[in-house]
Backbone as numpy.savetxt, mean C-alpha at the origin, in Angstrom:
# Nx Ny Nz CAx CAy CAz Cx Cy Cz
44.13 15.38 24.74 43.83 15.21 23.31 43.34 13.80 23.02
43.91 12.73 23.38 43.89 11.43 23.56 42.52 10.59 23.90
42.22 11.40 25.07 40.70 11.68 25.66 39.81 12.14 25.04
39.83 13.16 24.31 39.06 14.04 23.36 38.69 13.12 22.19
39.91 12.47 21.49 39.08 12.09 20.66 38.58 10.20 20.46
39.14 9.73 22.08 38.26 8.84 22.28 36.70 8.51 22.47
36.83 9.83 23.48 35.31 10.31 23.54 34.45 10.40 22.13
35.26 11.23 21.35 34.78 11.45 19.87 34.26 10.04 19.60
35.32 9.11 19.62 34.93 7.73 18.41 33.53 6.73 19.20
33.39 7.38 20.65 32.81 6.28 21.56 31.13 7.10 21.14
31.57 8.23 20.96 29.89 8.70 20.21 29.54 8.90 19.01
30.38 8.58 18.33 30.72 7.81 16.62 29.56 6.60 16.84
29.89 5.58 17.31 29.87 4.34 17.46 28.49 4.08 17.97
28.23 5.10 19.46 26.79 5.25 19.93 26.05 5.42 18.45
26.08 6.54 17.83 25.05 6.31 17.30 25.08 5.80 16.11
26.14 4.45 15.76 25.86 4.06 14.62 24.96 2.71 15.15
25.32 2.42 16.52 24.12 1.42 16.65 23.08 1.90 16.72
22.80 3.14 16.96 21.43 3.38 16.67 20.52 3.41 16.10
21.59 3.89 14.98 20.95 3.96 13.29 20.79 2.23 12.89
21.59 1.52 13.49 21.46 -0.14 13.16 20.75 -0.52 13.58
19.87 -0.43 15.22 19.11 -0.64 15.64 17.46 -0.25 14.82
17.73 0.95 14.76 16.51 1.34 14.24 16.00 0.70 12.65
16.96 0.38 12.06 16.55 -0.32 10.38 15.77 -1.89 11.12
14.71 -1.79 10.43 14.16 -3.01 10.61 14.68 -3.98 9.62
15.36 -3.56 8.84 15.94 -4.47 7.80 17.46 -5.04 8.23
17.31 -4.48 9.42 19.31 -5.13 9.51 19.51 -6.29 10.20
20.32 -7.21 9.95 20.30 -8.62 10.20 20.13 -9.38 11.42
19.35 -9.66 11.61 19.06 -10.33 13.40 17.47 -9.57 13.48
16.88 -8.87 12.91 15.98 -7.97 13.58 14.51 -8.34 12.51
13.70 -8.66 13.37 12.59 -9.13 12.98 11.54 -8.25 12.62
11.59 -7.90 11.14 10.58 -6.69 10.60 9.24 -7.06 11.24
8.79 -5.15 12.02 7.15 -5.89 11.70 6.40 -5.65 11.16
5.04 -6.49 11.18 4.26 -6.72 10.15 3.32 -5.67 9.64
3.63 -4.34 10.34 2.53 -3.42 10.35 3.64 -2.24 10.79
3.57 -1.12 9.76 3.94 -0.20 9.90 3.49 0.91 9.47
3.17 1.70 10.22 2.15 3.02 10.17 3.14 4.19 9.64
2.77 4.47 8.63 3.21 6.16 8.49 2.29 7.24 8.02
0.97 6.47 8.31 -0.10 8.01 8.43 -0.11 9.03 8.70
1.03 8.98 9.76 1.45 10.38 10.53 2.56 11.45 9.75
3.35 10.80 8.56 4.21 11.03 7.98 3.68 12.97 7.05
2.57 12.08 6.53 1.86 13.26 5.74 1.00 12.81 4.64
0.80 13.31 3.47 -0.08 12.59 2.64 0.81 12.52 1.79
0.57 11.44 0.79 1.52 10.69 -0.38 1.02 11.57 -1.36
2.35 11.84 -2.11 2.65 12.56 -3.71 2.44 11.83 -4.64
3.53 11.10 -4.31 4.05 9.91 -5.23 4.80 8.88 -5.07
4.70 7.60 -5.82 5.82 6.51 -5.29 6.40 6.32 -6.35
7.48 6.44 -6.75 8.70 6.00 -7.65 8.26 4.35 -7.78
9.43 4.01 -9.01 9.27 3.14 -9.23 10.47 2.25 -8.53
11.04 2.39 -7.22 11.53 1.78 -6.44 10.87 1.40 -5.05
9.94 2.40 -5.02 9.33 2.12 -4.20 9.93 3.26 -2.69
9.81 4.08 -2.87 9.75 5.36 -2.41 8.47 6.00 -2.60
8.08 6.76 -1.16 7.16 7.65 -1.02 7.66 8.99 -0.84
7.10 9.65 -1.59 7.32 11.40 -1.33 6.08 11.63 -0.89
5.99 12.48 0.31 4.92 13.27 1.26 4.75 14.43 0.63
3.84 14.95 0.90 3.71 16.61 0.54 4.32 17.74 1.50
4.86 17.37 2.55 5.71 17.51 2.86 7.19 17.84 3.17
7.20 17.11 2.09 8.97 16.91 1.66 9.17 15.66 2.65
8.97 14.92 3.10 9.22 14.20 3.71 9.40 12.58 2.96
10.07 11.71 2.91 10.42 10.29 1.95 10.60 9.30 2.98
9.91 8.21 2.27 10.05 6.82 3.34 10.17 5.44 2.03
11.09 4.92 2.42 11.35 3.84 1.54 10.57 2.14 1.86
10.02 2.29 1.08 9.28 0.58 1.23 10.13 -0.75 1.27
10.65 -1.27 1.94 11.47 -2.38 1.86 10.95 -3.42 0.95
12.28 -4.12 0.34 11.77 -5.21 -0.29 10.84 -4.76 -1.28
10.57 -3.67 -1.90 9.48 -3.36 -2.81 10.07 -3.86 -4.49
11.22 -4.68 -4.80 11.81 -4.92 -5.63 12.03 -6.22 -6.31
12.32 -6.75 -4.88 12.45 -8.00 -4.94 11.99 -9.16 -5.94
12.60 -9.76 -6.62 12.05 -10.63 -7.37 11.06 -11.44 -7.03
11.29 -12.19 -5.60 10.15 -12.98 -4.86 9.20 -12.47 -4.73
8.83 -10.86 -4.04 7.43 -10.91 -3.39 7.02 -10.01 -4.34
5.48 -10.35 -4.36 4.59 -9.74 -4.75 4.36 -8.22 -3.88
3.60 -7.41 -4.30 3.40 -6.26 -3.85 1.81 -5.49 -4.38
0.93 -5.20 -3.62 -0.13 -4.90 -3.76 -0.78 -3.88 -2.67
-1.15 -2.50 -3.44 -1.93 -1.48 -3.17 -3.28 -1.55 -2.74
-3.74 -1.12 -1.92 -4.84 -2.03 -1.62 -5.93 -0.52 -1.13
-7.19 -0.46 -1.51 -7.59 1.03 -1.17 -8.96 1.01 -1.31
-9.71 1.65 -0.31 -10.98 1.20 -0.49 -11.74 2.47 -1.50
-12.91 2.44 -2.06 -13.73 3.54 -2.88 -13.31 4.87 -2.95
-13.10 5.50 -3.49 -12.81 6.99 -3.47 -14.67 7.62 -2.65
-14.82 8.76 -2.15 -15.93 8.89 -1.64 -17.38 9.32 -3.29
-18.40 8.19 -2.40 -19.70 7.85 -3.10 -20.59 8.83 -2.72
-21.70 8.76 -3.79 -22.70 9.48 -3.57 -23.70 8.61 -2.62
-24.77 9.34 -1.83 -25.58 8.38 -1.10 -26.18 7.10 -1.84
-26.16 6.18 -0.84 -26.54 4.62 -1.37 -28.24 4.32 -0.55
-29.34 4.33 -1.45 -30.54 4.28 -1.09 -30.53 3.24 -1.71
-32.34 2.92 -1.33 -32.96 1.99 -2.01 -33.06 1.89 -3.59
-33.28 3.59 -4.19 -33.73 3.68 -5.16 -32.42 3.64 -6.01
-31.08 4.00 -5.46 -30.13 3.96 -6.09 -29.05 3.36 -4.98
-29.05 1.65 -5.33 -28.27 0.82 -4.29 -26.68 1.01 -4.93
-26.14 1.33 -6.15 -25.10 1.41 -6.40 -24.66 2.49 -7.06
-24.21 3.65 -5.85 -23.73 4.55 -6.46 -22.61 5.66 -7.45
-22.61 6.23 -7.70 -21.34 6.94 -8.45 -20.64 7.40 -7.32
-19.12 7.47 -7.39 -18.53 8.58 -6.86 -19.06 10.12 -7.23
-18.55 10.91 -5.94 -19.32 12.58 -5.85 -17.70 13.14 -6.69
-18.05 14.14 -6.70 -16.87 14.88 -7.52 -15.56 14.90 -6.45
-15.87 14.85 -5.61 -14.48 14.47 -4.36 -13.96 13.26 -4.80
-14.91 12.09 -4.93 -14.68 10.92 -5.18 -13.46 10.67 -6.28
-14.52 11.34 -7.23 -13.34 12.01 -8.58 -12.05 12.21 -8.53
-12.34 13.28 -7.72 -10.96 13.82 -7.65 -9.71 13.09 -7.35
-10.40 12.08 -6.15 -9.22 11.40 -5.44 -8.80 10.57 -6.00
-9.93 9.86 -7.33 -9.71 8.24 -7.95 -8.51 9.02 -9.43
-8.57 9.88 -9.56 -7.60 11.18 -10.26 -6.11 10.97 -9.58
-5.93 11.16 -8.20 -5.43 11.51 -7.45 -4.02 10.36 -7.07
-5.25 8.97 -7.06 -4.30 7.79 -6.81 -3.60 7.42 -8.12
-4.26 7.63 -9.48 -3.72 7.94 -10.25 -2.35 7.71 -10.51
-2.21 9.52 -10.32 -1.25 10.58 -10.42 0.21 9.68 -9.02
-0.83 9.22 -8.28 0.19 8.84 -6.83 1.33 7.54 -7.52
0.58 6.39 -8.38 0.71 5.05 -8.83 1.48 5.55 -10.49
1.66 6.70 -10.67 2.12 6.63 -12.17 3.20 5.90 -12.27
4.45 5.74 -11.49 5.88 5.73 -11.70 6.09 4.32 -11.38
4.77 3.55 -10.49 4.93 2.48 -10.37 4.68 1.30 -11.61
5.04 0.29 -11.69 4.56 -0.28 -13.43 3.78 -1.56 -12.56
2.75 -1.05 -12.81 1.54 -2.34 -12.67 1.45 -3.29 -13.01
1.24 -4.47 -12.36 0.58 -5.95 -13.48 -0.60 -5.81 -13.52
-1.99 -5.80 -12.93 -3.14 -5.51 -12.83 -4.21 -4.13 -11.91
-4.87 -4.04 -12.42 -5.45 -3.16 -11.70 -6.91 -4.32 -11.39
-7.23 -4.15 -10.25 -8.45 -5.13 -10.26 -9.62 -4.12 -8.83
-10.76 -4.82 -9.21 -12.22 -3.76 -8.48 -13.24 -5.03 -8.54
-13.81 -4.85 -7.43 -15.22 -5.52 -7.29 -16.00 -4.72 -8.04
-16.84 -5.39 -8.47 -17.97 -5.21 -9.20 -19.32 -3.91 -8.95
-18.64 -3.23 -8.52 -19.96 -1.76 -8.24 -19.27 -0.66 -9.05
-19.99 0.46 -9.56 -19.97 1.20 -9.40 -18.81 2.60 -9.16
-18.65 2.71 -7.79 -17.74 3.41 -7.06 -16.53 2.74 -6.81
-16.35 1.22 -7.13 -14.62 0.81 -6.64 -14.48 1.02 -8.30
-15.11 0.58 -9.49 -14.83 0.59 -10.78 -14.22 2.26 -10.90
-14.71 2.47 -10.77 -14.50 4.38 -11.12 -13.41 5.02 -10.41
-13.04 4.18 -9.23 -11.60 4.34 -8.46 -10.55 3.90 -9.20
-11.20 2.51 -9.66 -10.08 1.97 -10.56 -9.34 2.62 -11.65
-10.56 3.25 -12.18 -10.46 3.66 -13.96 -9.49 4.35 -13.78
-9.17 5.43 -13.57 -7.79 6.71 -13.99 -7.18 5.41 -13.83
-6.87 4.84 -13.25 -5.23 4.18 -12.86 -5.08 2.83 -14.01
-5.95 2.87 -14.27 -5.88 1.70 -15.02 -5.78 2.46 -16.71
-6.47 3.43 -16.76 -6.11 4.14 -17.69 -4.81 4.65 -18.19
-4.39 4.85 -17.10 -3.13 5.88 -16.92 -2.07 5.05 -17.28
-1.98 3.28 -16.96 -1.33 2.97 -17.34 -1.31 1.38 -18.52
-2.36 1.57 -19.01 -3.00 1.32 -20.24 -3.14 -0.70 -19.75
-3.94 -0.13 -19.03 -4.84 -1.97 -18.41 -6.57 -1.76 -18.40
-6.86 -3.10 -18.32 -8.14 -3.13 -17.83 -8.25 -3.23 -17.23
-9.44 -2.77 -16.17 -10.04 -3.42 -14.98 -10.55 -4.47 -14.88
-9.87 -5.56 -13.45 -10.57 -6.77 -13.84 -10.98 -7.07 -12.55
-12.63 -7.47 -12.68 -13.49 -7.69 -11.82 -13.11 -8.91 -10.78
-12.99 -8.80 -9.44 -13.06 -9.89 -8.79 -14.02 -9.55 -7.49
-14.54 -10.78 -7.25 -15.67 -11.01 -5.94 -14.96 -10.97 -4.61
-15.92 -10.05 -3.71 -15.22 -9.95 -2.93 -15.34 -10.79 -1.60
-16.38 -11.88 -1.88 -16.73 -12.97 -1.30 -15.52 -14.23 -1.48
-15.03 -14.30 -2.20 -13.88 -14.84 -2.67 -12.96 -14.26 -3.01
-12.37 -13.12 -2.12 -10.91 -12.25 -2.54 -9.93 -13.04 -2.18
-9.55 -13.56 -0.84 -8.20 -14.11 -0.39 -8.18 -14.93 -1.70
-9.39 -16.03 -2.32 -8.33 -16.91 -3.41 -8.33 -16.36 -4.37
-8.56 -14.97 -4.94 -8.66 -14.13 -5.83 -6.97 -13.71 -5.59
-6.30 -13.00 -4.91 -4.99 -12.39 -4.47 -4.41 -14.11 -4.36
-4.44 -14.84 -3.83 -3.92 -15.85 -3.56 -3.26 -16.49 -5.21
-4.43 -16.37 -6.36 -4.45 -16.50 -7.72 -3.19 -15.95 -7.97
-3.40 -14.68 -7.88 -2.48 -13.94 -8.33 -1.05 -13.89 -7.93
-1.14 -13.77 -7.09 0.54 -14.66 -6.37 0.91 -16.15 -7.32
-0.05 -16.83 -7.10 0.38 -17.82 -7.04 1.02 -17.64 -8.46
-0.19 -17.51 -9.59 -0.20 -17.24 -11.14 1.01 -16.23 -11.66
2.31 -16.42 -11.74 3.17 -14.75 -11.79 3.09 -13.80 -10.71
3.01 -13.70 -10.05 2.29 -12.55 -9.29 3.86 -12.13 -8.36
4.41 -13.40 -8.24 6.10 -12.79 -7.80 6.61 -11.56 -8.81
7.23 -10.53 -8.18 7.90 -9.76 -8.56 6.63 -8.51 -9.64
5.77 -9.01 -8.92 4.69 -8.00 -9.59 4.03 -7.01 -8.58
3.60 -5.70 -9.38 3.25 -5.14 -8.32 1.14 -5.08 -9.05
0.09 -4.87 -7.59 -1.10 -5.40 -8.32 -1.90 -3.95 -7.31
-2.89 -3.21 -7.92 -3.92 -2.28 -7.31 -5.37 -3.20 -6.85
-5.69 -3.20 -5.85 -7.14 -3.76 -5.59 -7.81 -3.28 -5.14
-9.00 -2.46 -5.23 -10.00 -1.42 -5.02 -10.90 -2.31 -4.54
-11.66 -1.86 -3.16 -12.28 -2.69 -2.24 -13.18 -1.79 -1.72
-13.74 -2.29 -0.52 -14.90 -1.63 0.24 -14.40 -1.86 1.61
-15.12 -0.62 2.16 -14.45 -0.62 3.99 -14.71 -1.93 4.40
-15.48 -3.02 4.78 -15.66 -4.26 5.21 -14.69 -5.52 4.52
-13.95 -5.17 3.50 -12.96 -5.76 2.76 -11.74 -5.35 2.66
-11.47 -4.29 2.57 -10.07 -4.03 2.48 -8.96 -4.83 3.74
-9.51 -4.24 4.73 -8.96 -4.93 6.05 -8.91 -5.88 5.92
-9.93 -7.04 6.08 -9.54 -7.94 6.28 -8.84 -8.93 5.20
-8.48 -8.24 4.16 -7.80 -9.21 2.85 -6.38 -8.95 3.52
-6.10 -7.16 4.46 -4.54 -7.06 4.47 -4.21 -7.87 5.43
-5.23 -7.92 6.36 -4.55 -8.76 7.39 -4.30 -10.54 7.38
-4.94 -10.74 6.29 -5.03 -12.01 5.61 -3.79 -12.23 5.05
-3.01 -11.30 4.26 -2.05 -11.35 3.55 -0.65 -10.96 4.89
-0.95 -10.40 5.39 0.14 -10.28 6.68 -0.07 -11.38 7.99
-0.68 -12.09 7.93 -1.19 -13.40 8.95 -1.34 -12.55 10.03
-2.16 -12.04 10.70 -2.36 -10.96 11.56 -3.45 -9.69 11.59
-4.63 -9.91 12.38 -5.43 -8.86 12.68 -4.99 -7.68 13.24
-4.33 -6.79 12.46 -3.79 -5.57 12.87 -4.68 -4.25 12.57
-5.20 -4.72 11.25 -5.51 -3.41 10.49 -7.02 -3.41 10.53
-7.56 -1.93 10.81 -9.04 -2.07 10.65 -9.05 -0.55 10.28
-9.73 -0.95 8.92 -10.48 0.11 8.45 -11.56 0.56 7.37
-12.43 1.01 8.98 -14.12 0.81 8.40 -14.52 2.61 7.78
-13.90 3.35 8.05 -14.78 4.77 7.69 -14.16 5.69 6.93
-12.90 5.82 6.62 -12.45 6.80 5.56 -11.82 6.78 4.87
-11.77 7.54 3.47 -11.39 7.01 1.83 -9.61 7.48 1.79
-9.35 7.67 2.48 -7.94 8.38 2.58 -6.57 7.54 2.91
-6.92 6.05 3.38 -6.04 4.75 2.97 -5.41 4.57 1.95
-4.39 4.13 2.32 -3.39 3.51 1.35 -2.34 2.58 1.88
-2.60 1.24 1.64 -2.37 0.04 2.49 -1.19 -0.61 1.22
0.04 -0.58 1.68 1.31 -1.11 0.75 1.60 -2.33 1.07
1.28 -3.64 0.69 1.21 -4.56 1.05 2.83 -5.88 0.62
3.40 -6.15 1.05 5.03 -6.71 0.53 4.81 -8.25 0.59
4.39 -9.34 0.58 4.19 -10.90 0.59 6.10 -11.21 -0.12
6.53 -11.72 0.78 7.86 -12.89 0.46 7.34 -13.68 -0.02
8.49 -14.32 -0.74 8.02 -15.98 -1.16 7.61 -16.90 0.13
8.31 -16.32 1.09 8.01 -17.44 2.60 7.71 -16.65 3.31
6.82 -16.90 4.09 6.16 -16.08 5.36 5.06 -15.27 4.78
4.85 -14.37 6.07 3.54 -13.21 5.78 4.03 -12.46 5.48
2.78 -10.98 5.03 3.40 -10.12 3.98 3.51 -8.88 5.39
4.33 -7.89 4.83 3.98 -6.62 5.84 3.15 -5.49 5.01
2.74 -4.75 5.88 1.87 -3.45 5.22 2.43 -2.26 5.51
2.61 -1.39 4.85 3.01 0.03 4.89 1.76 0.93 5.05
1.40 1.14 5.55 0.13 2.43 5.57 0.48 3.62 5.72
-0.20 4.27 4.96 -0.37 5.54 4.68 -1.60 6.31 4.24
-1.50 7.61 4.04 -2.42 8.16 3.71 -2.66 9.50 2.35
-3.39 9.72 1.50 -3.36 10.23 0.30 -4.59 11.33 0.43
């Protein structure tokens, strides 16, 4: 009996280090800077704690998404455009496009925004709009030749304990996240289905949550 339920407590114990091991948040253990859950499923919705619901049924919690110190920023490139010619260099989103800039929306309701912000075309503006609508902001234009001190602004300016949307283009999105996480991790040049959760501390680099919508 004695045996029995030593055994018991010794696989109690196994797997509570496991479960300790595995939290990147538990003390001694060095979060990293890039964490993929593309594979998870596609995003519903994020609470305003910062929880993801999959379509799925599946939930993954964003660390630190609360925090007074860090900033927090959504980061997502165009919903899909109509062809970009000569004759028409800046196009509309196609009704897919629509749908999805609808879509992120519906994903961002529960979250409470400080800004919604878009480069200057077209197709990131029109990504922007529902969301900025939805939760009664403007869109505000920034260059994307000058983004890092654009986000950098914003941190710096209030931007603790705020959460911010930035609608970008495949040649930008990336490299602002990996800018904000000190680290070339992330690349992504070809499809509208990103969703890059970005966490900046007051000290250090930020991490990214990725996913997909």
């Amino acid at each position: 009996m004695q045996k029995k339920i030593f055994s018991s407590l010794i696989a109690f114990f196994a797997a509570a280090t496991l479960v300790f091991c595995q939290n990147e948040e538990a003390v001694g253990v060095a979060p990293q800077p890039y964490v993929d859950w593309t594979s998870v499923g596609k995003v519903k919705k994020i609470d305003a704690n910062g929880k993801i619901y999959f379509d799925n049924n599946a939930t993954r919690q964003v660390f630190n998404f609360n925090e007074g110190h860090s900033a927090v920023f959504f980061m997502t490139r165009h919903a899909e455009k109509q062809p970009e010619t000569a004759a028409n260099p800046d196009p509309e989103l196609t009704d897919a496009g629509t749908k999805r800039a609808k879509l992120l929306a519906k994903i961002l309701h529960s979250v409470h925004l400080r800004k919604v912000s878009s480069t200057d075309t077209r197709r990131t503006k029109a990504t922007a709009r529902p969301t900025a609508s939805d939760q009664n902001l403007v869109t505000e234009i920034y260059s994307f030749n000058a983004q890092e001190n654009y986000v950098a602004g914003l941190i710096a300016n209030g931007g603790r304990g705020r959460k911010h949307l930035l609608v970008g283009h495949a040649n930008t999105v990336s490299p602002l996240v990996n800018y904000l996480i000190g680290t070339p991790l992330v690349n992504d040049l070809n499809s509208f289905d990103n969703l890059f959760i970005v966490v900046v501390p007051s000290v250090g680099n930020g991490r990214v949550f990725h996913v997909k919508y």
